[in-house]
FIGUMI-379687 format. One line per field, with one value per atom (N, C-alpha, C): residue number from 1; residue in one letter; chain; x, y, z. Coordinates in steps of 0.001 Angstrom, whole numbers, always signed. Each point is the difference from the previous one (the first is absolute). Layout:
BEGIN
pos	(NUM, ...);
code	(a, ...);
unit	(A, ...);
px	(X, ...);
py	(Y, ...);
pz	(Z, ...);
// end
This chain:
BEGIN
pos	(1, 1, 1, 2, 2, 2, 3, 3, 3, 4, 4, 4, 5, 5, 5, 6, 6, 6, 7, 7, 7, 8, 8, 8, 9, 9, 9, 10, 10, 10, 11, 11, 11, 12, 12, 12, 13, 13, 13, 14, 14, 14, 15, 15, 15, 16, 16, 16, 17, 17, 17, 18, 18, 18, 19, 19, 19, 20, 20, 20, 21, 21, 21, 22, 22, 22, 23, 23, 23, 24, 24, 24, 25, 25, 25, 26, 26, 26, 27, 27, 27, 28, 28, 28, 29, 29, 29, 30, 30, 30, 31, 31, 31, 32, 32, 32, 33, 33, 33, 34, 34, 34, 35, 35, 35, 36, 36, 36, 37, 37, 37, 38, 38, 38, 39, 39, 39, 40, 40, 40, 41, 41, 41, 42, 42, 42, 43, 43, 43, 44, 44, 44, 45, 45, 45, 46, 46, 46, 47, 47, 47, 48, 48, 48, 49, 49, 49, 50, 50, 50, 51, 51, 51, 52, 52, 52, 53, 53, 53, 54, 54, 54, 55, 55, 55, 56, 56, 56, 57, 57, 57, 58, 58, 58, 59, 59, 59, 60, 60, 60, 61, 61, 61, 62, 62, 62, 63, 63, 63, 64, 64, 64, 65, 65, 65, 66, 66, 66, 67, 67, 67, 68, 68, 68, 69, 69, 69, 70, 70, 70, 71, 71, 71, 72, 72, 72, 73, 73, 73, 74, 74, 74, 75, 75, 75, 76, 76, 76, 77, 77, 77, 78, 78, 78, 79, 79, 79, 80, 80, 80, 81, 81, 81, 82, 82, 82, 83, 83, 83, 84, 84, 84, 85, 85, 85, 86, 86, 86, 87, 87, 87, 88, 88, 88, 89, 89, 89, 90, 90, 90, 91, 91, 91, 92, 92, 92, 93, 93, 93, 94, 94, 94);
code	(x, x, x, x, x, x, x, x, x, x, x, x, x, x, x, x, x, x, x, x, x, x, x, x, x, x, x, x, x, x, x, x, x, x, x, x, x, x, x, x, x, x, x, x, x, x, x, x, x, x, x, x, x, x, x, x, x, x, x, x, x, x, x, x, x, x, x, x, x, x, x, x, x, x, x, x, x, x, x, x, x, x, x, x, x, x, x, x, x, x, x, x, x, x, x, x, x, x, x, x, x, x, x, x, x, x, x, x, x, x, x, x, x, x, x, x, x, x, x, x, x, x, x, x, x, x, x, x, x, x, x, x, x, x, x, x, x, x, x, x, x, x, x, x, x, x, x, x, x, x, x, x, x, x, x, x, x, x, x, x, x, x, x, x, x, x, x, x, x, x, x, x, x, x, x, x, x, x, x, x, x, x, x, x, x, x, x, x, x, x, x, x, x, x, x, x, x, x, x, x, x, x, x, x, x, x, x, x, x, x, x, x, x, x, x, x, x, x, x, x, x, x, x, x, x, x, x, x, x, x, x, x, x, x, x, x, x, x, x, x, x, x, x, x, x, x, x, x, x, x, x, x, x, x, x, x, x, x, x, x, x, x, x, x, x, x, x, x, x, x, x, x, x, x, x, x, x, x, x, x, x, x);
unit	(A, A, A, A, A, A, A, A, A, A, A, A, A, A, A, A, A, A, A, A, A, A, A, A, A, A, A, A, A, A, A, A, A, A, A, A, A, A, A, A, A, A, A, A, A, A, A, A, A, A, A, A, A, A, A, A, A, A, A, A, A, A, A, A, A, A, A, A, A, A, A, A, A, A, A, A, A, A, A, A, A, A, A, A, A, A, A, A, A, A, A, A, A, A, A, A, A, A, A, A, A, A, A, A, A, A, A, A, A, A, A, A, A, A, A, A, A, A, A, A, A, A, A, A, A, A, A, A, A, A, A, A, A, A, A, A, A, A, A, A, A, A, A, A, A, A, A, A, A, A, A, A, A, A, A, A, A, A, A, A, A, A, A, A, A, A, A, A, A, A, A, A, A, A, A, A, A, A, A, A, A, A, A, A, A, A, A, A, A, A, A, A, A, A, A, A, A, A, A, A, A, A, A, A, A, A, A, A, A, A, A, A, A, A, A, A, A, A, A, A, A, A, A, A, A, A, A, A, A, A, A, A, A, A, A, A, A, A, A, A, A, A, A, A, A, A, A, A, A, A, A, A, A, A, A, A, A, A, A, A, A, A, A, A, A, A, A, A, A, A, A, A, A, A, A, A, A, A, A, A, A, A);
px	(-37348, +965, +1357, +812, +855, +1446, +960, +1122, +584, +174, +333, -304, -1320, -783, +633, -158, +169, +1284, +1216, +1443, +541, +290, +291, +949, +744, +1506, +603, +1264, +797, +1266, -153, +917, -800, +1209, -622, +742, -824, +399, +588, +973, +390, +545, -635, +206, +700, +646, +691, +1194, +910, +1092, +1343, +676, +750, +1683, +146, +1082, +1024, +492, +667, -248, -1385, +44, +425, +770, +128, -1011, +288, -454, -343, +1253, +172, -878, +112, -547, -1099, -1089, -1356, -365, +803, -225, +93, +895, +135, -1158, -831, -1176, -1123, -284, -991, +26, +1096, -9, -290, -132, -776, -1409, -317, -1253, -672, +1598, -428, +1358, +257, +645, +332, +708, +46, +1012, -232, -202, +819, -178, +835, -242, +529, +416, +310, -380, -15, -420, +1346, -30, +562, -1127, +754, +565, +718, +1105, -578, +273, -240, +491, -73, +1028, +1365, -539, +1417, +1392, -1271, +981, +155, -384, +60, +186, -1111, -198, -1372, -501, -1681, -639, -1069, -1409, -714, +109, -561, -1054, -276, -1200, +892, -783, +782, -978, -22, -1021, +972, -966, +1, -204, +753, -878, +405, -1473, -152, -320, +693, -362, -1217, -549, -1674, -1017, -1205, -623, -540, +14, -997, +1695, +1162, +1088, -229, -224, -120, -899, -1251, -1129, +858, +367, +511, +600, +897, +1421, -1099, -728, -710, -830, -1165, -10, +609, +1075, +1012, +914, +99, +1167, -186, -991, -1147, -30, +462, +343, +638, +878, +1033, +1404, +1103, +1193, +1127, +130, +1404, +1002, +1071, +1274, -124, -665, -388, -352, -1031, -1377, -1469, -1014, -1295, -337, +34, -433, -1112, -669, -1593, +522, -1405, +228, -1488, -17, -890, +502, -1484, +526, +117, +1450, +628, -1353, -86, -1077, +449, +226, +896, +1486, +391, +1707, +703, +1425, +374, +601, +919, +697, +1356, +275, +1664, +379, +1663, +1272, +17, -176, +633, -717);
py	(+6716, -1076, +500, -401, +318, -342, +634, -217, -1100, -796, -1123, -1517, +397, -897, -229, -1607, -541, +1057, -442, +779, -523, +1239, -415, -1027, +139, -792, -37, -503, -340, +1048, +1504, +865, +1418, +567, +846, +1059, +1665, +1172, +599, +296, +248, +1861, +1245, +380, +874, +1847, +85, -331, -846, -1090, +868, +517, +692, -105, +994, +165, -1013, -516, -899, -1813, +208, -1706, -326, -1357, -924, -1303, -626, -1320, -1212, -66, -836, +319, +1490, +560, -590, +563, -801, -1299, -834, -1012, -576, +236, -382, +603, +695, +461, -729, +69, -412, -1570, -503, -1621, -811, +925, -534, -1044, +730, -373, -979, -126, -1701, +618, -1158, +145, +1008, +1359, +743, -155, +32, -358, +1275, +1380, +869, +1210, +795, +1577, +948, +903, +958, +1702, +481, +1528, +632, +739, +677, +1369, +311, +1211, +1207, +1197, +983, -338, +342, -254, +1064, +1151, +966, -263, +470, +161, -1685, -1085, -1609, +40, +896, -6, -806, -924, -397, +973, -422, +1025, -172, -583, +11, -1181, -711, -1629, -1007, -788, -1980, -546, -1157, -933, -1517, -471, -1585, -876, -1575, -426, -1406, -318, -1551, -1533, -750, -647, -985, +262, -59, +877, +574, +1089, -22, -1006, -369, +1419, -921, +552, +2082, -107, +2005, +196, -334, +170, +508, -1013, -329, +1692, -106, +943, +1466, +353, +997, +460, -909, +25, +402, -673, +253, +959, +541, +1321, +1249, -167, +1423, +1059, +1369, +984, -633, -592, -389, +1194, -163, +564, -1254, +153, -1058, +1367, -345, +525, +1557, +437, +1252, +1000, -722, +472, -906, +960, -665, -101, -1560, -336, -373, +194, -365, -1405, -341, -1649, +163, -371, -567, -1145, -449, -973, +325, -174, +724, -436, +1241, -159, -529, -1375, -568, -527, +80, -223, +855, +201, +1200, +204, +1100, +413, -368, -569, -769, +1320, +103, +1161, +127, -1046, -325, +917);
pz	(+4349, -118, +520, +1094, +205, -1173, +608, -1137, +420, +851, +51, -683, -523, -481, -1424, -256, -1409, -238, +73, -424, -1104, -1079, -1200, -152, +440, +70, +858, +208, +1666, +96, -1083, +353, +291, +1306, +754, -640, -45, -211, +1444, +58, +1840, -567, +635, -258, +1678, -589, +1106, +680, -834, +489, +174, +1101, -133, -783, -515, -1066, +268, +1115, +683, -273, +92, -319, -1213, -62, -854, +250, -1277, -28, +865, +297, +984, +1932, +132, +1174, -350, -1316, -172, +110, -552, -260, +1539, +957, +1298, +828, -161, +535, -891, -1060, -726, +340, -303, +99, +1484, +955, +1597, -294, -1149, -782, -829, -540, -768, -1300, -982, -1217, -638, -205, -497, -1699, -1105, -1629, +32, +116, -537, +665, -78, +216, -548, -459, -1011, +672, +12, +430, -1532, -88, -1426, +364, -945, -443, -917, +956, -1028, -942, -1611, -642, -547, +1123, -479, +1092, +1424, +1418, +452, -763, +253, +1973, +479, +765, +684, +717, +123, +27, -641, -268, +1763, +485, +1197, -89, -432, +92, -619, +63, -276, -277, -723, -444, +927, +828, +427, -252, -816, -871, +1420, +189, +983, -1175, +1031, -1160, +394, +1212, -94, +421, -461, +53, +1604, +358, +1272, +1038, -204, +705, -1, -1528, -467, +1278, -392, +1177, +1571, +144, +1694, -293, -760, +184, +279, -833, -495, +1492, +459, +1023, +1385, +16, +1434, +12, -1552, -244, -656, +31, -656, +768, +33, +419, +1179, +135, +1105, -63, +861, -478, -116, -1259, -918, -202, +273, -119, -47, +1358, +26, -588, -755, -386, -63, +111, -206, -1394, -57, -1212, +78, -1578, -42, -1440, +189, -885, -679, -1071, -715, -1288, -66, -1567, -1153, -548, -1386, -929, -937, -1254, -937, -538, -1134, +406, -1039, +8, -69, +601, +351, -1606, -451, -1069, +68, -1200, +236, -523, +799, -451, -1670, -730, -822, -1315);
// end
């Protein structure tokens, strides 16, 4: 069964993302794709520096697909990022 098949949900694990991107850089790449719902680069929590991955949240799964597909080991903001589908819901800061 490939990993594309039957996708849990419509947010992507994008990992690889260099120390440089923000939000907005993603969301302007990801959203070529269809609706993009949210963006989420988390923070070490000492050096509140990125850990290096992002979670993509689309706000239709068919759109995740597309994105996942066409940007899967591609280079985004000079680096190769790899994509898969997040396992669950991501972890709030809080």
């Amino acid at each position: 069964m490939s990993r594309y098949m039957r996708p849990p949900n419509s947010s992507l694990f994008v990992r690889n993302i260099s120390d440089e991107s923000r939000p907005e850089d993603l969301r302007r790449e990801f959203g070529r794709y269809g609706p993009v719902a949210d963006v989420y680069i988390p923070l070490d929590f000492y050096s509140r520096r990125p850990r290096g991955f992002a979670y993509i949240q689309f706000e239709d799964v068919r759109d995740a697909e597309d994105a996942l597909l066409n940007l899967d080991r591609k280079w985004v903001c000079g680096r190769q990022i790899e994509i898969q589908f997040a396992q669950g819901d991501r972890k709030s800061e809080c």
